[in-house]
MARMI-328054 format. One record per residue: residue number from 1; residue in one letter; x, y, z of N, C-alpha, C in turn. Coordinates in steps of 0.05 Angstrom, whole numbers, plus 5000, padded with zeros to 4 digits. Example, Ala and Ser with C-alpha at 12.3 -4.5 7.8 and 13.67 -1.06 7.14 Angstrom:
! MARMI-328054
{1; "A"; {5264; 4886; 5156}; {5246; 4910; 5156}; {5264; 4934; 5156}};
{2; "S"; {5257; 4955; 5142}; {5273; 4979; 5143}; {5258; 5001; 5157}};
This chain:
! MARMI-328054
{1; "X"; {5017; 4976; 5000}; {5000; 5000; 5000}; {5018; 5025; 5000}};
{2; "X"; {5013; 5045; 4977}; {5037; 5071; 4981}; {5022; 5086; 5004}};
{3; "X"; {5036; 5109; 5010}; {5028; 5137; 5029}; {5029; 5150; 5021}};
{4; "X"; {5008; 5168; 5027}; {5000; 5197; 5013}; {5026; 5215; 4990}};
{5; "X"; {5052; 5209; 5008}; {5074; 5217; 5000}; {5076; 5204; 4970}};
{6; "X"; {5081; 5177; 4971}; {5094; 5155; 4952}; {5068; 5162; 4926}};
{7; "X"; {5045; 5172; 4934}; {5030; 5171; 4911}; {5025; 5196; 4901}};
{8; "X"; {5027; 5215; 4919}; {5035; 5242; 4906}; {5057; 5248; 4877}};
{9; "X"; {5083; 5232; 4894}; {5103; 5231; 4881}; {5094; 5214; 4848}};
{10; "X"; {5088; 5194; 4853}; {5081; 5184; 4821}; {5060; 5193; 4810}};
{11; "X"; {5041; 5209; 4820}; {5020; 5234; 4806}; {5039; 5246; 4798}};
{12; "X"; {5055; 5264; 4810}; {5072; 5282; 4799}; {5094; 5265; 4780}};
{13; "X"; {5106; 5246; 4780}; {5126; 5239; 4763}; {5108; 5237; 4732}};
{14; "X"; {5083; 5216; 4736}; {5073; 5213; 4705}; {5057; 5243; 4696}};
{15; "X"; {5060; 5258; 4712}; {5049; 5280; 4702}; {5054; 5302; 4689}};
{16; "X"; {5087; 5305; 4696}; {5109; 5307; 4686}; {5119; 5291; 4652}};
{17; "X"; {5116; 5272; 4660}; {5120; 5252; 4639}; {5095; 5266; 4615}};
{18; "X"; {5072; 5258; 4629}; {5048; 5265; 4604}; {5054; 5291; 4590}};
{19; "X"; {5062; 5317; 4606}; {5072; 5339; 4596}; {5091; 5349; 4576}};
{20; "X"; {5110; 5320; 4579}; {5127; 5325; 4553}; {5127; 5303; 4530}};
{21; "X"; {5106; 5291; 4532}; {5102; 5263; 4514}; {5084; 5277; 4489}};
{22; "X"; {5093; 5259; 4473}; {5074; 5260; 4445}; {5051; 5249; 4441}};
{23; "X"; {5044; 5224; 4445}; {5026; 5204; 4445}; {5029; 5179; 4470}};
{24; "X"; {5017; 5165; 4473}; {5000; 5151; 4490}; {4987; 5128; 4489}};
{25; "X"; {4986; 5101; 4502}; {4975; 5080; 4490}; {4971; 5070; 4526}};
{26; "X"; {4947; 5065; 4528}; {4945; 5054; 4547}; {4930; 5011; 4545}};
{27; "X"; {4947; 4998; 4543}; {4939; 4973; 4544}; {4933; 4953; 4579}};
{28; "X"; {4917; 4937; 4572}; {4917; 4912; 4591}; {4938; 4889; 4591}};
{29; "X"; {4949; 4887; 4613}; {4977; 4871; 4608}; {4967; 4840; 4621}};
{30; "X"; {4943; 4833; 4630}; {4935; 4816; 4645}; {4942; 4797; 4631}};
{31; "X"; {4942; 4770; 4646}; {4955; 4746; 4626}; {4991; 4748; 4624}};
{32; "X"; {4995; 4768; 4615}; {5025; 4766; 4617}; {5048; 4762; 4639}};
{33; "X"; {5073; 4748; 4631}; {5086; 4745; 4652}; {5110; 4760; 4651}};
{34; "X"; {5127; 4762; 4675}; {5149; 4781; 4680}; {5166; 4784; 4658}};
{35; "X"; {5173; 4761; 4650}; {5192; 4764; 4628}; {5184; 4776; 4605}};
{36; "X"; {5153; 4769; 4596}; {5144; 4785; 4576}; {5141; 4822; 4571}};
{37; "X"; {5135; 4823; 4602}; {5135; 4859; 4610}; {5166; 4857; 4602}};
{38; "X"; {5176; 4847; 4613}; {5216; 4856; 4615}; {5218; 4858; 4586}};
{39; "X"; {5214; 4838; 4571}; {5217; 4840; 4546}; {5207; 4859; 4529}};
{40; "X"; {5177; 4862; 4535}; {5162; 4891; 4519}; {5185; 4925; 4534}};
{41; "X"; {5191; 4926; 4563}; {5207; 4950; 4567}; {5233; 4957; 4556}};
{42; "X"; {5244; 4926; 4548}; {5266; 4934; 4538}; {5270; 4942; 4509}};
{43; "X"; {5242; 4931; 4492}; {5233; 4942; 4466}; {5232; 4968; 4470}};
{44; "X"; {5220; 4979; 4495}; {5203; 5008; 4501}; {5238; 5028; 4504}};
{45; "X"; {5254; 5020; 4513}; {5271; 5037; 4519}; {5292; 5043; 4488}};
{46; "X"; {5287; 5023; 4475}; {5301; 5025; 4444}; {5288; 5048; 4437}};
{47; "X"; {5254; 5052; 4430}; {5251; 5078; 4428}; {5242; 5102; 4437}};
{48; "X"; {5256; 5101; 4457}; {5253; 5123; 4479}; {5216; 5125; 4489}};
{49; "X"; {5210; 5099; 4487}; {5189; 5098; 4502}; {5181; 5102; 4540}};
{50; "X"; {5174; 5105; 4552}; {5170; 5120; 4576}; {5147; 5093; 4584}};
{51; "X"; {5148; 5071; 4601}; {5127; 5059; 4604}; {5123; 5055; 4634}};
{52; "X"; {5102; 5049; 4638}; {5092; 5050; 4672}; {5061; 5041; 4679}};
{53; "X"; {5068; 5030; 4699}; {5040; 5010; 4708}; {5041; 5025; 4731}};
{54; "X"; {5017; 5043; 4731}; {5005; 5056; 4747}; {4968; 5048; 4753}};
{55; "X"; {4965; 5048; 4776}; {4945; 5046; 4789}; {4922; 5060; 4776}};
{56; "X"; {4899; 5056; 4768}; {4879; 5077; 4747}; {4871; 5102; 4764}};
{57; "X"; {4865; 5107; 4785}; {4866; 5122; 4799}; {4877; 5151; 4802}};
{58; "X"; {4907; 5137; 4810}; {4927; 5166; 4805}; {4932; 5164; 4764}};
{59; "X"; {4936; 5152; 4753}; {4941; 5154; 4728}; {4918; 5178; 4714}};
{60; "X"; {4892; 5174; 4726}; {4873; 5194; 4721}; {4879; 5223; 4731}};
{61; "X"; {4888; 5225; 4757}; {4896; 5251; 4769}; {4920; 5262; 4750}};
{62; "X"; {4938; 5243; 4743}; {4960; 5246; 4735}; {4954; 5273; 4703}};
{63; "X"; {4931; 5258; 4694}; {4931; 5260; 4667}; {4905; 5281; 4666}};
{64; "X"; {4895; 5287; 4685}; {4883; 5309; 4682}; {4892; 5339; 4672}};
{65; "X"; {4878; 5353; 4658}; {4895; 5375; 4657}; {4915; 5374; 4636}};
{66; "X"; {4916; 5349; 4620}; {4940; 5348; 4600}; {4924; 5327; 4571}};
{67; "X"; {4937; 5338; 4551}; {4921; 5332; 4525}; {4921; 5296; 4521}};
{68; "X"; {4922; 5281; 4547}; {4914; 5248; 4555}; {4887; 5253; 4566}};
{69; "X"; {4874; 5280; 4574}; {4853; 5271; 4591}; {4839; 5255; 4572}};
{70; "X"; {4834; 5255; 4551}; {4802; 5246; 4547}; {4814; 5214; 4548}};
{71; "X"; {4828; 5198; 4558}; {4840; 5168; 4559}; {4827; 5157; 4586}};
{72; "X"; {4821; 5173; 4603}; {4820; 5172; 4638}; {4788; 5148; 4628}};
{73; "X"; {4767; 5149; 4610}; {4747; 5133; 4614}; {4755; 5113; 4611}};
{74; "X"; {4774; 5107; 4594}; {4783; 5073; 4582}; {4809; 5067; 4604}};
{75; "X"; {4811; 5077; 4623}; {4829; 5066; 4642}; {4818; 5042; 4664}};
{76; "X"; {4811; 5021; 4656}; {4803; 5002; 4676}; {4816; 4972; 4678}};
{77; "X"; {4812; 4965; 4698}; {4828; 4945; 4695}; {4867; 4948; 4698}};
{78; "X"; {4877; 4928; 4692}; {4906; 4926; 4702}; {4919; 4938; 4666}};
{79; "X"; {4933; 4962; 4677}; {4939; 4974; 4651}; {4963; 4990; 4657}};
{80; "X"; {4978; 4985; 4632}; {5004; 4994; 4631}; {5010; 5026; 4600}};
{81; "X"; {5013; 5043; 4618}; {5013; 5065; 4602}; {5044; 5069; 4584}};
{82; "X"; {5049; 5078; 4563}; {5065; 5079; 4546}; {5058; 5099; 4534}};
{83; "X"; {5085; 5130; 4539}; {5085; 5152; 4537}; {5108; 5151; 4512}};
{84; "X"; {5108; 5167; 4489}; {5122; 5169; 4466}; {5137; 5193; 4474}};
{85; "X"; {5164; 5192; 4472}; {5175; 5219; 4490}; {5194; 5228; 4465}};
{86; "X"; {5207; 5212; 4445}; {5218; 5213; 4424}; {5198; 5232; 4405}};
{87; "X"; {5219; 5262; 4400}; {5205; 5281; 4385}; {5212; 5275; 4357}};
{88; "X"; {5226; 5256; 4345}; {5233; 5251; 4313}; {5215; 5229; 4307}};
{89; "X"; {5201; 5218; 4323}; {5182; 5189; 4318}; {5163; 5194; 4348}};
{90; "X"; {5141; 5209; 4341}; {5122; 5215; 4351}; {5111; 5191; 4366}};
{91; "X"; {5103; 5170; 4351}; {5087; 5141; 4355}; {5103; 5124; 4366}};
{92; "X"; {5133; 5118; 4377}; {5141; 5104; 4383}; {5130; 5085; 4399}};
{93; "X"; {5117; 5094; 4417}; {5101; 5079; 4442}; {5085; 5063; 4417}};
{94; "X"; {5071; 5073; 4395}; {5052; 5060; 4387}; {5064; 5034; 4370}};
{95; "X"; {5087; 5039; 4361}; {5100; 5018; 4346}; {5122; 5012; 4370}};
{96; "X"; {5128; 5009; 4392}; {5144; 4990; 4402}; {5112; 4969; 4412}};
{97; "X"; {5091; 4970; 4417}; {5073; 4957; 4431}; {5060; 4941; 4406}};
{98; "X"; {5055; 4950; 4382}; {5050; 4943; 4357}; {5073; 4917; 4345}};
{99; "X"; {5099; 4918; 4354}; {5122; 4897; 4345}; {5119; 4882; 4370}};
{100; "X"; {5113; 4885; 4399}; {5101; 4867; 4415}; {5084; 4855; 4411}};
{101; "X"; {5066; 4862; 4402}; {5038; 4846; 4394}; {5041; 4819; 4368}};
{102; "X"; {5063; 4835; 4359}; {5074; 4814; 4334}; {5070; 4789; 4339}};
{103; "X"; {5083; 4785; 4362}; {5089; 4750; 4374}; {5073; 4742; 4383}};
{104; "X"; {5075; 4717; 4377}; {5038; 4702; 4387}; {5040; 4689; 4414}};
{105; "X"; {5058; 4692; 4434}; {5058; 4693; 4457}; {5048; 4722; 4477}};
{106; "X"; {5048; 4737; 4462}; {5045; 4767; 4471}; {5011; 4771; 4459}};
{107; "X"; {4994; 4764; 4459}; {4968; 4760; 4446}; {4946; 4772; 4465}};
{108; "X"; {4952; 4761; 4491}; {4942; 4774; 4520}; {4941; 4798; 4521}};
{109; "X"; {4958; 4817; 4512}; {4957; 4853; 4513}; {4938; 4857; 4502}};
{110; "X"; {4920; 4875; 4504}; {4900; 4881; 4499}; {4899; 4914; 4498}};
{111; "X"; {4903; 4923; 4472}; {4901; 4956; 4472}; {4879; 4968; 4470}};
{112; "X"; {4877; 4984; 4497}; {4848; 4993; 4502}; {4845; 5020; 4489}};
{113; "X"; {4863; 5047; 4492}; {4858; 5068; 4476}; {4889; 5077; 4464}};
{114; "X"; {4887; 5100; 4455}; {4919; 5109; 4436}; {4907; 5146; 4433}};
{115; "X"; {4917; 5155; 4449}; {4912; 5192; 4439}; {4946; 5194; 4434}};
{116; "X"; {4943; 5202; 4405}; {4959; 5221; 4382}; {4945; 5255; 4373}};
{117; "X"; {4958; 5268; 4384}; {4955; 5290; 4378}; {4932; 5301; 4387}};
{118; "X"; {4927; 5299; 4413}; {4902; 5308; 4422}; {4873; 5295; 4416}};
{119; "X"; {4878; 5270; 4397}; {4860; 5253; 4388}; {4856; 5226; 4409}};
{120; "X"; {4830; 5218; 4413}; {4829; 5189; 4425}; {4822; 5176; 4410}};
{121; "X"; {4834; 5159; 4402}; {4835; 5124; 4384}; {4828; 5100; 4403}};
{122; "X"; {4813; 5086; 4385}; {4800; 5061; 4393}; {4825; 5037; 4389}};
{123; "X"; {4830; 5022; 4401}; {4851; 4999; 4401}; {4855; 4992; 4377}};
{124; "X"; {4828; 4989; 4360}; {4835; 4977; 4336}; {4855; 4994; 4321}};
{125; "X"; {4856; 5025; 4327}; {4870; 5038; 4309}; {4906; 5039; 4301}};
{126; "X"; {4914; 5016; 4328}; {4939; 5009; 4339}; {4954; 5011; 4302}};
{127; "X"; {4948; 4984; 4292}; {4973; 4986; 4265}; {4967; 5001; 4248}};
{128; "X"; {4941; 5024; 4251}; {4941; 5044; 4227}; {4957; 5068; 4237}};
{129; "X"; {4960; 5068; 4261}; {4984; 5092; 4273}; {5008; 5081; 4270}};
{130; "X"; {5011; 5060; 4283}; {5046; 5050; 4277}; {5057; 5058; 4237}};
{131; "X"; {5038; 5050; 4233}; {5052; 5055; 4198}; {5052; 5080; 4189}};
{132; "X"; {5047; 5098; 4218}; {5057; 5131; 4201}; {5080; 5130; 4203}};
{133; "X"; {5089; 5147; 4179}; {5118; 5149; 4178}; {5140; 5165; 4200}};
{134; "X"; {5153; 5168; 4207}; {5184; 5176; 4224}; {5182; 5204; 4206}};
{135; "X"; {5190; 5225; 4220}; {5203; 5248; 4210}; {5217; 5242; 4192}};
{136; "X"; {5231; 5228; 4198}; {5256; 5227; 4173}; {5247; 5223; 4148}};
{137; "X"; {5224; 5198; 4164}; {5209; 5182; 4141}; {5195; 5210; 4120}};
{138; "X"; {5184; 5223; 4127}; {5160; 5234; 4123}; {5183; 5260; 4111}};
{139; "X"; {5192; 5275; 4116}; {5218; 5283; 4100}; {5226; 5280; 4066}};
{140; "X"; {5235; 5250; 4074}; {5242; 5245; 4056}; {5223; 5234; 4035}};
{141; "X"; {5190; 5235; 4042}; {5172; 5224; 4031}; {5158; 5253; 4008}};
{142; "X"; {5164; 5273; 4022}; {5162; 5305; 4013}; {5182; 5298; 3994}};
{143; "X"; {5209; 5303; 3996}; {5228; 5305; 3979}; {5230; 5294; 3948}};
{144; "X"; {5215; 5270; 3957}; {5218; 5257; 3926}; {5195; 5274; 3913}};
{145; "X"; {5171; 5273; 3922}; {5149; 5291; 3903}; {5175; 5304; 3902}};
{146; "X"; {5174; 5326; 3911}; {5182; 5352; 3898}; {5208; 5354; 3882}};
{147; "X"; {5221; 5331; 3881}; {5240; 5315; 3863}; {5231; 5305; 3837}};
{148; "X"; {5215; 5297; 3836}; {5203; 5277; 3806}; {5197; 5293; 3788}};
{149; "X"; {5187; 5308; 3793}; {5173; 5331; 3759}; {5199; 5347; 3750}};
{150; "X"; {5222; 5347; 3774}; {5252; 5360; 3759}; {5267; 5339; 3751}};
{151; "X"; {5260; 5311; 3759}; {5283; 5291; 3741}; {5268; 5290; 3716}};
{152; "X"; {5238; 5292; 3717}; {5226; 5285; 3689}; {5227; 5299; 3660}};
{153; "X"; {5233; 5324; 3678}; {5238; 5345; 3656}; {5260; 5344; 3649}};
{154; "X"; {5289; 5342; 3673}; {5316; 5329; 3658}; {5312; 5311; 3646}};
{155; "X"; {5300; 5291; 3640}; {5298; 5265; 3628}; {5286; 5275; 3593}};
{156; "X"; {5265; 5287; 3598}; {5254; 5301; 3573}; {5270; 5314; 3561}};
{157; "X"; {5282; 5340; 3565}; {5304; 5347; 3555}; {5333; 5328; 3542}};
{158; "X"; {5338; 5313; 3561}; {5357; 5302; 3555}; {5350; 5284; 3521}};
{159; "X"; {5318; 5274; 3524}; {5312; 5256; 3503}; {5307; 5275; 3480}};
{160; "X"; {5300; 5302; 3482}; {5302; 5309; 3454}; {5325; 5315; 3444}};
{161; "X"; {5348; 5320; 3469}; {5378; 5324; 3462}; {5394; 5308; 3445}};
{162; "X"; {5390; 5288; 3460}; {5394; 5264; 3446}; {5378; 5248; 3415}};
{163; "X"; {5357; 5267; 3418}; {5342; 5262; 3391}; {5356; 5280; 3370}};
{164; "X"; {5355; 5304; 3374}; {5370; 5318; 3362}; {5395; 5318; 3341}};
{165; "X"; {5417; 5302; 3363}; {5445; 5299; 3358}; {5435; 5272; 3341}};
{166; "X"; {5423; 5256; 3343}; {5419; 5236; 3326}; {5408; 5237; 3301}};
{167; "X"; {5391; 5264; 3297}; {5384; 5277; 3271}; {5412; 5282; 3257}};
């Protein structure tokens, strides 16, 4: 049982946490065993995921006041929150828990909600978020459009150039 103190303190730590996070996934870990959490945190820390099994209670206090509130209804049950703290890959939380789910031993997790961007998502929305792209991704996904209509026109040019000289 914490004391007033010990639960203040982890109001205040994930509250903190929620304040500088991007996105959010709150799942049911029931069924699972130690090794499997060990195994999903150590996925979680590759991308600067932030994860924590907090009590629904303070996790509600925690998250009040911060763009997770609207998550506080789907908090029931034994649930493990996963805060995206990585600002170059917004969704991390959502794709380290998404490559957990992969394995058919890991089947038990059960993703109850996902707020991205001030949005609340239904569980099912889990692998249509994971497949947004990475900054980098998304970068370099701009770049080529705005690349292609200048190789095509080099390309054009080049072929009547070459038409040309062959006249």
């Amino acid at each position: 049982m914490l004391t007033l103190q010990e639960k203040q303190a982890v109001v205040a730590e994930v509250s903190e946490i929620a304040g500088r996070a991007h996105s959010l996934v709150a799942a049911e870990y029931r069924g699972l065993t130690v090794s499997q959490l060990t195994a999903l945190r150590e996925k979680a820390r590759q991308g600067d995921v932030y994860l924590r099994v907090v009590k629904n209670s303070l996790a509600k206090r925690a998250l009040t006041n911060s763009s997770f509130e609207s998550i506080n209804d789907q908090l029931t049950g034994p649930i493990i929150l996963a805060f995206s703290m990585n600002e170059e890959d917004p969704v991390s939380g959502v794709r380290a828990i998404h490559e957990f789910l992969k394995e058919k031993a890991n089947e038990k997790m059960v993703v109850k909600a996902i707020v991205h961007d001030g949005e609340l998502y239904d569980g099912s929305a889990l692998e249509r978020i994971a497949s947004l792209p990475t900054k980098d991704q998304a970068i370099s996904m701009f770049l080529a459009v705005l690349k292609a209509p200048v190789q095509k026109l080099a390309a054009t040019l080049a072929a009547v150039r070459d038409q040309k000289e062959a006249a």
